[in-house]
LOMAR-183870 format. One record per residue (C-alpha): x, y, z; residue number from 1; residue in one letter. Coordinates in steps of 0.001 Angstrom, whole numbers, plus 500000, padded with zeros to 6 digits. Layout:
BEGIN
X, Y, Z, NUM, a
...
// end
This chain:
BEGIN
648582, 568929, 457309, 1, x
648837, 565556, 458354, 2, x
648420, 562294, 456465, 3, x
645075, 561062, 457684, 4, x
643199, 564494, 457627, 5, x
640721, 563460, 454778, 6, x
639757, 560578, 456845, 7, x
639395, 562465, 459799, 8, x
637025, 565278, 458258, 9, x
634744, 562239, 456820, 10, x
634476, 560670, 460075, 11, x
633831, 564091, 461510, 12, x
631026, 564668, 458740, 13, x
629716, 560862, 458755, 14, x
628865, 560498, 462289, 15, x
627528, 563937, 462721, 16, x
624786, 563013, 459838, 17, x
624081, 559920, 461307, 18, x
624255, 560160, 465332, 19, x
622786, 561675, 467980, 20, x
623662, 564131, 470745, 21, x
624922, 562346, 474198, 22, x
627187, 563629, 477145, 23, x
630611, 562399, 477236, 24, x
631746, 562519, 481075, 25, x
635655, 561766, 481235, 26, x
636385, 561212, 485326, 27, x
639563, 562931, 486096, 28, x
642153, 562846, 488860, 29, x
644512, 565926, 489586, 30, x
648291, 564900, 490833, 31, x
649227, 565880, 494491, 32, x
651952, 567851, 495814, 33, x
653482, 564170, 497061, 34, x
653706, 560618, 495261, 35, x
651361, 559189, 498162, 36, x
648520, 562047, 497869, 37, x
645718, 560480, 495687, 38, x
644971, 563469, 494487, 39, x
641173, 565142, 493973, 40, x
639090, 563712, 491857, 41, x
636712, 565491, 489222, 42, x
634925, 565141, 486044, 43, x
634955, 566899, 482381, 44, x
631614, 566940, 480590, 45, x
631682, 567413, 476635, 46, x
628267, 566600, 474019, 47, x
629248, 565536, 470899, 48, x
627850, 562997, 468295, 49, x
627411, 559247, 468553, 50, x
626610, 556646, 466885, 51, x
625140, 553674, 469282, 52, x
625096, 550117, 467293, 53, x
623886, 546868, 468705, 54, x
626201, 544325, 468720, 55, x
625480, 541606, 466121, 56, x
625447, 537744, 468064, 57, x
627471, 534858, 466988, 58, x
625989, 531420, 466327, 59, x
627351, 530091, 469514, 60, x
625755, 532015, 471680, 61, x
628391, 534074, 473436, 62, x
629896, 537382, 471695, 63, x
633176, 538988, 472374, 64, x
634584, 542265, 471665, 65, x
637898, 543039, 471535, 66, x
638536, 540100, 474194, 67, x
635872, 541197, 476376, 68, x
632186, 538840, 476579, 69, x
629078, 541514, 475293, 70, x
626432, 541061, 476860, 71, x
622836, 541541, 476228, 72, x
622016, 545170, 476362, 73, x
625694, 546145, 475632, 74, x
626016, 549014, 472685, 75, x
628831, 549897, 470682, 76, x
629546, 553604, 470357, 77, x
631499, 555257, 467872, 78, x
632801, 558951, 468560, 79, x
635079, 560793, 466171, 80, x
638083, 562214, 467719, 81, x
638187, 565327, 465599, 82, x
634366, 566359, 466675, 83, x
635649, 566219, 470578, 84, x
637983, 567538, 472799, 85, x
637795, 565235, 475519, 86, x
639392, 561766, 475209, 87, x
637011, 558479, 476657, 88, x
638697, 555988, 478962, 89, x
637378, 553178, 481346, 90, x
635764, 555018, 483806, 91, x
633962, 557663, 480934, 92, x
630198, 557550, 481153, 93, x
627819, 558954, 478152, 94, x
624509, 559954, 478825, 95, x
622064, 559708, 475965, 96, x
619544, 562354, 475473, 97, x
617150, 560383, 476997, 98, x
618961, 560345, 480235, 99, x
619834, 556632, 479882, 100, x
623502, 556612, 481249, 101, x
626499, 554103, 479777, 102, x
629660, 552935, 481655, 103, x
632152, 552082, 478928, 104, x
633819, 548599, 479468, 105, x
636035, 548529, 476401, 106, x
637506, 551001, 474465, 107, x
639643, 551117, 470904, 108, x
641118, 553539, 469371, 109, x
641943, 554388, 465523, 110, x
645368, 555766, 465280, 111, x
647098, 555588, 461902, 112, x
650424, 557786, 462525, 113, x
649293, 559087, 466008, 114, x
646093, 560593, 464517, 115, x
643182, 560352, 466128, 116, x
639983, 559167, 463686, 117, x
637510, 556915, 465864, 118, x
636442, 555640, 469435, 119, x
635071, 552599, 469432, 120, x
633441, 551839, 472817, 121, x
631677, 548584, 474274, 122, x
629272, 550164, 476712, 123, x
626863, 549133, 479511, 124, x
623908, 550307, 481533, 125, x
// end
């Protein structure tokens, strides 16, 4: 039982009340038998729940995010790590039940002790 479990279980519960169903698609790369061999590339598809916030504007007219600029349209998404398998990085898409699809841009992670509670993504059409 680790330290953060509680926390995990009401993210888990809080985001699965309150978000909606979307497609997590994690691209992947598999090693090659040699350093130079790119390797072949491929893709992991999970649906889970998300939340998908707006981002709230600043008075001088330019947001940023974790040192990156938001721009108009941009959502933030916040995914539970307990309630999926697969973990996002910079080239994850999520595709929203209404077949709008997100590129995330900007990614955080909450990580107390090396426990995974929440993604927090900056994504973009």
């Amino acid at each position: 039982m680790g330290q953060f479990d509680d926390e995990i279980r009401t993210t888990v519960e809080l985001i699965a009340e309150n978000g909606e169903n979307a497609t997590l698609t994690v691209m992947t790369t598999t090693d090659g038998d040699d350093p130079w061999d790119p390797g072949i590339p491929g893709e992991q598809n999970e649906t889970a729940r998300m939340v998908f916030l707006n981002f709230k504007g600043s008075t001088s007219g330019e947001t940023y995010w974790n040192g990156l600029l938001v721009q108009q349209g941009d959502k933030k998404v916040l995914l539970a790590a307990g309630a999926t398998a697969l973990a996002p990085n910079l080239n994850a898409l999520i595709t929203r039940a209404d077949g709008t699809k997100w590129k995330v841009v900007n990614l955080t992670r909450l990580d107390p002790n090396g426990q995974q509670i929440l993604y927090t993504m900056q994504v973009r059409q």
